[in-house]
C-alpha positions as CSV (number, residue, x, y, z in Angstrom):
1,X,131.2,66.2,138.1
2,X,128.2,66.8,135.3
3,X,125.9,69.3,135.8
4,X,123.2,66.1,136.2
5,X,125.5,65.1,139.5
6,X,125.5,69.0,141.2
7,X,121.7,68.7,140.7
8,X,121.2,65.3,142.6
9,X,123.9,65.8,144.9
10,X,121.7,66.5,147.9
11,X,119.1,63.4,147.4
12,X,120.3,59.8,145.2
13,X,118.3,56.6,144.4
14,X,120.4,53.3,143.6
15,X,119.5,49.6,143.2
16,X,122.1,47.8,144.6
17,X,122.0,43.8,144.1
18,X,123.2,42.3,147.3
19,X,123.6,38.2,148.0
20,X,120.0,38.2,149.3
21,X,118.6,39.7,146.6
22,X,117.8,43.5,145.3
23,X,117.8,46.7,147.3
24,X,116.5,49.7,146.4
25,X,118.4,52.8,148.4
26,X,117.1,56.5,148.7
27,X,119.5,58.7,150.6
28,X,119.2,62.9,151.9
29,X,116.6,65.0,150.1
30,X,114.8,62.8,146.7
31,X,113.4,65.1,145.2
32,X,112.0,65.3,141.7
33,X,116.1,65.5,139.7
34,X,117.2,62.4,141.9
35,X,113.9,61.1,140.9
36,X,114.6,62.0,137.2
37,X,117.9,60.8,137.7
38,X,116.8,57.4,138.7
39,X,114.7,57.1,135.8
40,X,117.5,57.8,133.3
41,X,119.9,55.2,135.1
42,X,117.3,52.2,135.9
43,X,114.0,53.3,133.5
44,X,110.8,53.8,135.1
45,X,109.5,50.3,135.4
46,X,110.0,49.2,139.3
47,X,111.5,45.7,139.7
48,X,111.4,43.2,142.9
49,X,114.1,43.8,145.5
50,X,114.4,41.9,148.9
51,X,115.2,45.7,150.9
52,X,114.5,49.2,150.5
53,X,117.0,51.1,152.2
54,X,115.4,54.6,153.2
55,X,116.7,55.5,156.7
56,X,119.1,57.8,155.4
57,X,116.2,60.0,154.0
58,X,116.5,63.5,154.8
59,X,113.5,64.7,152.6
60,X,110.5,62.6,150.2
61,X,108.9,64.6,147.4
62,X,105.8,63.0,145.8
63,X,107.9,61.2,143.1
64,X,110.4,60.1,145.7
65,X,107.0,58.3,147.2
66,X,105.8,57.3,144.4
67,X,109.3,55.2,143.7
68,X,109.4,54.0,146.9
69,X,105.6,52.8,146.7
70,X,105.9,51.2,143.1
71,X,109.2,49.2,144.2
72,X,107.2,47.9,147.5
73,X,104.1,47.0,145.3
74,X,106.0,45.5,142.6
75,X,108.1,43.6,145.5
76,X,104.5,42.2,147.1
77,X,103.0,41.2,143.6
78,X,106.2,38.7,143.5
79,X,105.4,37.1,146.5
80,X,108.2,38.1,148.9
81,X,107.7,41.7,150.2
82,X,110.5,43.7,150.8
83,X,111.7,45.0,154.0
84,X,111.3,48.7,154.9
85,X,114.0,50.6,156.6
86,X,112.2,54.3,157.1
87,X,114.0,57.3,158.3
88,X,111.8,59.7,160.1
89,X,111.2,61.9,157.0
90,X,109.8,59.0,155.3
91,X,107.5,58.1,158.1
92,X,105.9,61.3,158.1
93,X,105.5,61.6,154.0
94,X,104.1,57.6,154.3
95,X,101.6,59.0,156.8
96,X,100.7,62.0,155.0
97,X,100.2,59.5,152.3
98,X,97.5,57.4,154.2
99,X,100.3,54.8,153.1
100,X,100.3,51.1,155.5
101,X,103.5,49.3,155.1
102,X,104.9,47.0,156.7
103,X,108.6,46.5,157.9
């Protein structure tokens, strides 16, 4: 285990391709290294995915929003929206937010 992986041991972001298409997963506390950790893996351009996995959430920083946001935006533009699974932590930083999404 890296010194990178200690860091974002408590929060990860994944896309995950699945027979239905993308999915974008957030899980425990995404804060800003998961965030960071995300962008070294996949680059910081969002892509379409059919899901976005978030019920596992334990914690959203801004960043960990403004992924979420991006992928859901990006997923719209294409036509076919992505589904939202929230966990209650992502509820409250969506509301926060002033954020409407559907799923």
């Amino acid at each position: 285990m890296t010194l990178s992986d200690l860091r974002t041991a408590r929060g990860v972001i994944r896309l995950l391709n699945s027979s239905d298409g993308g999915v974008l997963c957030l899980a425990g506390e995404v804060d800003a290294a998961a965030v960071a950790d995300f962008v070294r893996r996949y680059g910081r351009e969002p892509l379409p995915v059919a899901r976005i996995d978030a019920g596992s959430v334990t914690a959203l920083s801004p960043s960990g929003l403004e992924i979420l946001l991006d992928h859901l935006e990006v997923a719209a533009r294409s036509g076919r929206p992505a589904t939202l699974r929230r966990s209650p932590a992502v509820l409250r930083r969506l509301a926060e937010a002033g954020a409407s999404v559907g799923g």
